[in-house]
N, C-alpha and C positions, 0 to 999 in steps of 0.2 A: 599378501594382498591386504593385510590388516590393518596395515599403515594409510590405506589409499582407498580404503572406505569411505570415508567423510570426503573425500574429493570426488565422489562418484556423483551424477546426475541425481536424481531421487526416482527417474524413471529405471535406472540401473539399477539402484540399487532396492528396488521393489522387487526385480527382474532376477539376481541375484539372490533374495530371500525364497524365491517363490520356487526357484529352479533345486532350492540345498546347497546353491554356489557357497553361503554364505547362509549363518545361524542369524534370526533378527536380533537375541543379544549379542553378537561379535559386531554387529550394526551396531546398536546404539552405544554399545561398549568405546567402539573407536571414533562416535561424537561428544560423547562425556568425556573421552580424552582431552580431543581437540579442546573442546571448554574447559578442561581444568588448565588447558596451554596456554589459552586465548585471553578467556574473559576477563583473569585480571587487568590486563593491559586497554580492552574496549569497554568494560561493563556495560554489555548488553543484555545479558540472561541474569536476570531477577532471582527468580525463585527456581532454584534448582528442582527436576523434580525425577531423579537420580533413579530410587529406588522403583517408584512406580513405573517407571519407563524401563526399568530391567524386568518388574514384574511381568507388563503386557510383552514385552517382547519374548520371554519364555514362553506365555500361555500363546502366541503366534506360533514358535518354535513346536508346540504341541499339536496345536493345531495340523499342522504340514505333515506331521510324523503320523498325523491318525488319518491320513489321504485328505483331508478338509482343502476344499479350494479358498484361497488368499484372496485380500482383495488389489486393485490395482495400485495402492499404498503401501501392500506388504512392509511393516517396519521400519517405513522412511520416519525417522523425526521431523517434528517441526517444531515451534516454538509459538508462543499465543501472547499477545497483548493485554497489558497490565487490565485491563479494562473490562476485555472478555473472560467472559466468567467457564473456569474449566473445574469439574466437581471437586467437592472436596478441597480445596486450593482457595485463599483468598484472594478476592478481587479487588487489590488494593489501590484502584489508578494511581496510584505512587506516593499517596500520601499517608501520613501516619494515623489520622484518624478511619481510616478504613483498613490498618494494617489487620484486623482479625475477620473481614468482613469474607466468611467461606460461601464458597459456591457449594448450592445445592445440588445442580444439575450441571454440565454441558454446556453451554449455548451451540446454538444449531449449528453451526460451521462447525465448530468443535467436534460435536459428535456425526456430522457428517464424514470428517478426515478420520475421526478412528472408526465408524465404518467402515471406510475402503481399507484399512490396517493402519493406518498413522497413527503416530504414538509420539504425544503432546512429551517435551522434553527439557521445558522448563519456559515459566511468563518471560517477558521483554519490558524491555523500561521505557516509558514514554514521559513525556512533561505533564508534571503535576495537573491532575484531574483531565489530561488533555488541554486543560486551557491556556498552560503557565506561558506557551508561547509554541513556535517553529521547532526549537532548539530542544533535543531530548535528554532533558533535566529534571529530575523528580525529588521531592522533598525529601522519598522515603528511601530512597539509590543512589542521588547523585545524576551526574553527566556521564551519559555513551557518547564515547570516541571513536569519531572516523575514520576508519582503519587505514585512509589514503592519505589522511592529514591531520593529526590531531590538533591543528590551528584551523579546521574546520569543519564546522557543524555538521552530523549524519545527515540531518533534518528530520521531521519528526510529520505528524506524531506518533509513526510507527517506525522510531529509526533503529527501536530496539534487533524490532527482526529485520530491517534490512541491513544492520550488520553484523548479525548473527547468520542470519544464508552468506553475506558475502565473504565472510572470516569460514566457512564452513562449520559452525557450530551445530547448524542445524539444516537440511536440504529445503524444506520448507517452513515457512513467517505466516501467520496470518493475522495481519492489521486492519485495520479500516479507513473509510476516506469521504468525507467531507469536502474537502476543495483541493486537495493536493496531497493528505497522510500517508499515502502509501506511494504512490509515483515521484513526491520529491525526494523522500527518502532510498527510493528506489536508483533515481537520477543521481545522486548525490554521493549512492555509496554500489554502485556499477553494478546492478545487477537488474532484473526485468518483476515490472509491479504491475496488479489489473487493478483496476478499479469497476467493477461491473455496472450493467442499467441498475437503477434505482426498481426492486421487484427480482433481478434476476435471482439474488442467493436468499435464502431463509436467513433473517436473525431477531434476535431477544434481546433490545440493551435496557429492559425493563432490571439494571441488577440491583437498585438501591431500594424496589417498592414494585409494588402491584400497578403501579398507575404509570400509562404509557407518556412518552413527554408530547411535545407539540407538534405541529405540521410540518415544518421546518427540520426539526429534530429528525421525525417518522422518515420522511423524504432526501437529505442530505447525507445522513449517513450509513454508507453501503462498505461492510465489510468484503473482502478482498488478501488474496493470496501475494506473496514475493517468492521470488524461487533466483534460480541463477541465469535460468536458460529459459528462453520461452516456450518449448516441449514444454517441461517441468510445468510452466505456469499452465499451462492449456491442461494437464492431467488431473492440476489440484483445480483448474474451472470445470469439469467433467465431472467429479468429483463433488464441487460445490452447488452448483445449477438444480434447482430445485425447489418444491415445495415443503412445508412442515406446516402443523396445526397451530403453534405458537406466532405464525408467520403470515395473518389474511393478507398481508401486500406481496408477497412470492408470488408469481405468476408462472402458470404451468407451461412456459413455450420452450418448444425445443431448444435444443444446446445447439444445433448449427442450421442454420435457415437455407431456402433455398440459394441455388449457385445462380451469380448475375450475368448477365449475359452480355459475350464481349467483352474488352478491357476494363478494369474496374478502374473510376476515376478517382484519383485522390485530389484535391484541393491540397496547396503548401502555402502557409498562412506563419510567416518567420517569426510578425512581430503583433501580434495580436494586440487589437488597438493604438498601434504607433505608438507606444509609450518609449520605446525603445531597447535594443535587446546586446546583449555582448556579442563581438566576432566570433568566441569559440562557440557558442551556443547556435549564431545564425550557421558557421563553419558545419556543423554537428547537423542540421536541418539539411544542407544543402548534399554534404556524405549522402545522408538515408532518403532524401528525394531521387539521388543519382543509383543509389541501390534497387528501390522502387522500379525504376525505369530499366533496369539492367534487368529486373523480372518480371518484365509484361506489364505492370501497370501505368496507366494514362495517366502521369502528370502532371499538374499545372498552374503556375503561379497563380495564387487569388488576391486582391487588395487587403482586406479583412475577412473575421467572422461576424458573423450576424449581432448587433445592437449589445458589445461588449461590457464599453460603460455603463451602460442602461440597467443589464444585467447585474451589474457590481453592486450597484448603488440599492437595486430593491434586493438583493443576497444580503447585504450590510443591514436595512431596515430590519428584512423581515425579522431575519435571527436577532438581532439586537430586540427588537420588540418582544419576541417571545421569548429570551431571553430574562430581563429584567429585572419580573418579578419577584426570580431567586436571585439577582446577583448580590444583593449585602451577605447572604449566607454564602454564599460563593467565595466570594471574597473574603471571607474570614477564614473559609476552607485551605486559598489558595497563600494566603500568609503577606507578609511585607515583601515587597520586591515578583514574587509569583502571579501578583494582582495586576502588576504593567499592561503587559500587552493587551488584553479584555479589556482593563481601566481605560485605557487609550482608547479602542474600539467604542466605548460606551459613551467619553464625552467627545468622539468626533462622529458618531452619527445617534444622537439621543432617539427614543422611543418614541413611536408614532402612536396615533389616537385609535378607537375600534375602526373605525370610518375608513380611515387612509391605511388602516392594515387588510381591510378587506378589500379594497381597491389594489391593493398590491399582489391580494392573493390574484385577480383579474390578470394583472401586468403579466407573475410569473408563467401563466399559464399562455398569454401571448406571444413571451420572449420563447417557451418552448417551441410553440409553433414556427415561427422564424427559422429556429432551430431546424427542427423535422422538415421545412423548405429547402431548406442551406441543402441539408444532406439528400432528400431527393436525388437535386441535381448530385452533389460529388459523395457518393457512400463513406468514404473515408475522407480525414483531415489528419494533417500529416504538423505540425507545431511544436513548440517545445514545453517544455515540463517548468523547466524554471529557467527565466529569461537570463541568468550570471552563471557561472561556476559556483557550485559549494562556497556559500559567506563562511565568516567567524561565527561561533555559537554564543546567541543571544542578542543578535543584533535588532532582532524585532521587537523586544523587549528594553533596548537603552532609553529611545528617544523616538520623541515620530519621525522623524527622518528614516531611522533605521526601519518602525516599523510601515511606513508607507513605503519602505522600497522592496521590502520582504512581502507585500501585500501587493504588489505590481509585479514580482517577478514569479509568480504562482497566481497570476490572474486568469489564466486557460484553463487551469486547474479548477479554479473556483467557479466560472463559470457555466466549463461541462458539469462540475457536481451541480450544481443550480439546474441545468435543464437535464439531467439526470439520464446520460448517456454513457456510454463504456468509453472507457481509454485506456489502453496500455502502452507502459513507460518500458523501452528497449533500449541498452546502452548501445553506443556507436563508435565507443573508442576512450583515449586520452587525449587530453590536451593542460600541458604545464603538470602534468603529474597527478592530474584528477579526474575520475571517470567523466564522459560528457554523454550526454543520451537523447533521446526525443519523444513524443510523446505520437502515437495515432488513434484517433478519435471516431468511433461511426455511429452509426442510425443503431434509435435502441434495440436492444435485444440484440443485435449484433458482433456480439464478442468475436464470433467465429470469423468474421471479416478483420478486427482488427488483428485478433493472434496471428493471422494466415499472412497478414503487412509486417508484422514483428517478425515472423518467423521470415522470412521474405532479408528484411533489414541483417538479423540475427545472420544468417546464412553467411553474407557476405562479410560481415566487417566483423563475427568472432562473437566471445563468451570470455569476460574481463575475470570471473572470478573462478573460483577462491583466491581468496588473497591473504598473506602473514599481512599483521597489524606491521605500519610504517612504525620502524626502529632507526631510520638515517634519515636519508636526501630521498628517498623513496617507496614505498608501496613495493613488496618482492612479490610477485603474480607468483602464482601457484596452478595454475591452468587443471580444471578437471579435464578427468578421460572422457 
């Protein structure tokens, strides 16, 4: 069985710790395999964290032996984003000048997962400072490679861990998500992403200083779990859902709301904002609408979502505005060439005055609304994640071309993080050799509706990973139990 470890669920293989099927070191033992197999070939696992990870999985193994009840994590590994800060460990978001920068504590997600028994198993790479672009490329690491294509980008900026769950390095990723970090990565490299309401999880990205960042900053970015299977993802949301004291935006609402009554309507919305979307991807929408349908729920074509460009344009302002004022330090941070994308972002939408950035704080809280109407009527939205197939890596960063089509093809993305609702990213298949997925979207706090459309989706059309890194013509599947 020790071969086929790392190919286990993380709900199994908690299930497996907890029963004596299996020691939590012969766990993590044959994911530290897997990564010494693996990660040369994708570098996605940063910072190995070998030892510590056999330490906790002993002191679990103790635990059992002395009758101590486990938690629903039992030993599953996961892997943590260069960004989030796990103790002792430096949080180096990829660059060299933070290369000694140690965590003191946890951040709250963090110590929520080794809570329930997870046992952190080494950072993930993302693009320098987060900013350098889409493409998960770090000063201090290098480029992770797409294990379905290494002519094409994981995506970022959590693509460290989603292709470390999808290679099986680790059962569970946890990244974050701003407008797309975690779901195009997820889309990209076949495996299932949340992105939670803005409120639903505890987190701390206070990690460079005492002093919290801006409105924008507080409210856009919502860290979020990848897993393989959408079970998986729903145990590490169960798990994550919650309050902390480091955390007054947490909000204490249950993890699944009441059940709706009658068929649940989804809205299918292929091409949000007509900008226009690829055949595999409208192809990929149309599967998981007919999945949908095939499980009781009420389908139904919609024109658009509510006031999309509108939306883009004050997401653009605001953050670029509060933005700004660090960017020459920024930019010196993020080096020659790493400065592109943001560069571009800063002279095609320049900084607004006090006046017109308080009138836009007005706007965003409008376009929510809109929002919170939209979904009244249809509780879920059914769209995709990123309007193409997986680009080449760094296309957002060549030229604006590149990065205005990179900035159109994760525009659903960007605008649910804007009005600050859950979506979960579910694969749906292949198409030409590369995962293809879609994204469902609902009313805040609502996670439990969208996992329950995932899992719905998930059911029928399968579970793409684990996968060996592409060595030929193709991605060899490796199908967990």
């Amino acid at each position: 069985m020790q071969d086929a470890l790392w190919k286990m669920p993380a709900a199994a293989q908690a299930q497996a710790v907890r029963s004596a099927e299996v020691s939590a070191v012969e766990l993590v033992d044959s994911h530290l395999d897997r990564i010494a197999q693996v990660n040369p070939q994708v570098n996605a696992v940063t910072q190995l964290l070998a030892e510590r990870a056999r330490e906790a999985a002993a002191r679990t193994d103790r635990r059992r032996a002395a009758g101590e009840a486990l938690g629903p994590l039992a030993g599953v590994p996961f892997t943590v984003k260069e960004s989030t800060a796990v103790k002792g460990v430096p949080t180096t978001f990829g660059t060299e000048r933070f290369r000694d920068l140690v965590a003191s504590a946890d951040a709250p997600p963090v110590a929520r997962l080794r809570a329930a028994g997870a046992i952190p198993v080494g950072h993930s790479n993302i693009p320098t400072l987060i900013l350098a672009g889409m493409h998960t490329r770090s000063e201090l690491f290098g480029d992770t490679v797409n294990p379905w294509d290494a002519g094409r980008t994981p995506g970022g900026s959590s693509g460290g861990d989603a292709v470390a769950v999808a290679t099986g390095m680790a059962a569970l990723g946890l990244g974050n998500d701003s407008g797309g970090s975690v779901r195009v990565p997820a889309q990209f490299c076949g495996v299932a992403g949340l992105k939670p309401s803005a409120g639903r999880f505890a987190a701390d990205h206070r990690v460079l200083g005492p002093e919290d960042p801006g409105p924008a900053s507080q409210m856009l970015v919502t860290d979020g779990p990848l897993a393989r299977s959408v079970g998986d993802l729903r145990l590490a949301y169960e798990v994550l859902a919650g309050t902390d004291p480091r955390d007054p935006r947490a909000v204490p609402v249950p993890a699944y709301g009441e059940p709706l009554l009658g068929r649940v309507k989804v809205a299918v919305v292929a091409d949000p904002g007509g900008h226009g979307v690829h055949l595999t991807v409208r192809a990929a929408i149309a599967t998981a609408a007919d999945a949908l349908r095939d499980a009781g729920y009420d389908v139904r074509e919609e024109q658009d979502v509510p006031r999309l460009d509108e939306a883009l344009e004050a997401y653009g302002r605001i953050t670029v505005t509060e933005f700004a004022p660090t960017w020459p330090v920024v930019r010196e941070l993020l080096g020659k060439g790493g400065d592109r994308y943001i560069g571009m972002a800063m002279e095609r939408t320049p900084p607004v005055s006090a006046d017109a950035f308080m009138k836009l704080m007005g706007t965003w809280m409008n376009i929510r609304r809109s929002w919170a109407e939209f979904l009244d009527a249809y509780p879920l939205l059914l769209g995709p994640v990123f309007t193409e197939p997986p680009v080449e890596p760094g296309l957002e960063s060549r030229d604006r071309p590149g990065r205005d089509r990179v900035a159109s093809g994760m525009r659903l993305c960007t605008v649910t993080s804007f009005v600050g609702i859950p979506g979960v990213a579910v694969p749906t298949g292949t198409a030409d050799g590369l995962p293809t997925g879609v994204q469902i979207v609902g009313r805040a706090f609502r996670e439990d509706l969208c996992l329950a459309a995932a899992q719905a989706i998930e059911d029928r059309l399968g579970v793409l990973t684990p996968v060996d890194p592409r060595v030929g013509g193709r991605a060899d599947e490796t199908l967990g139990a």
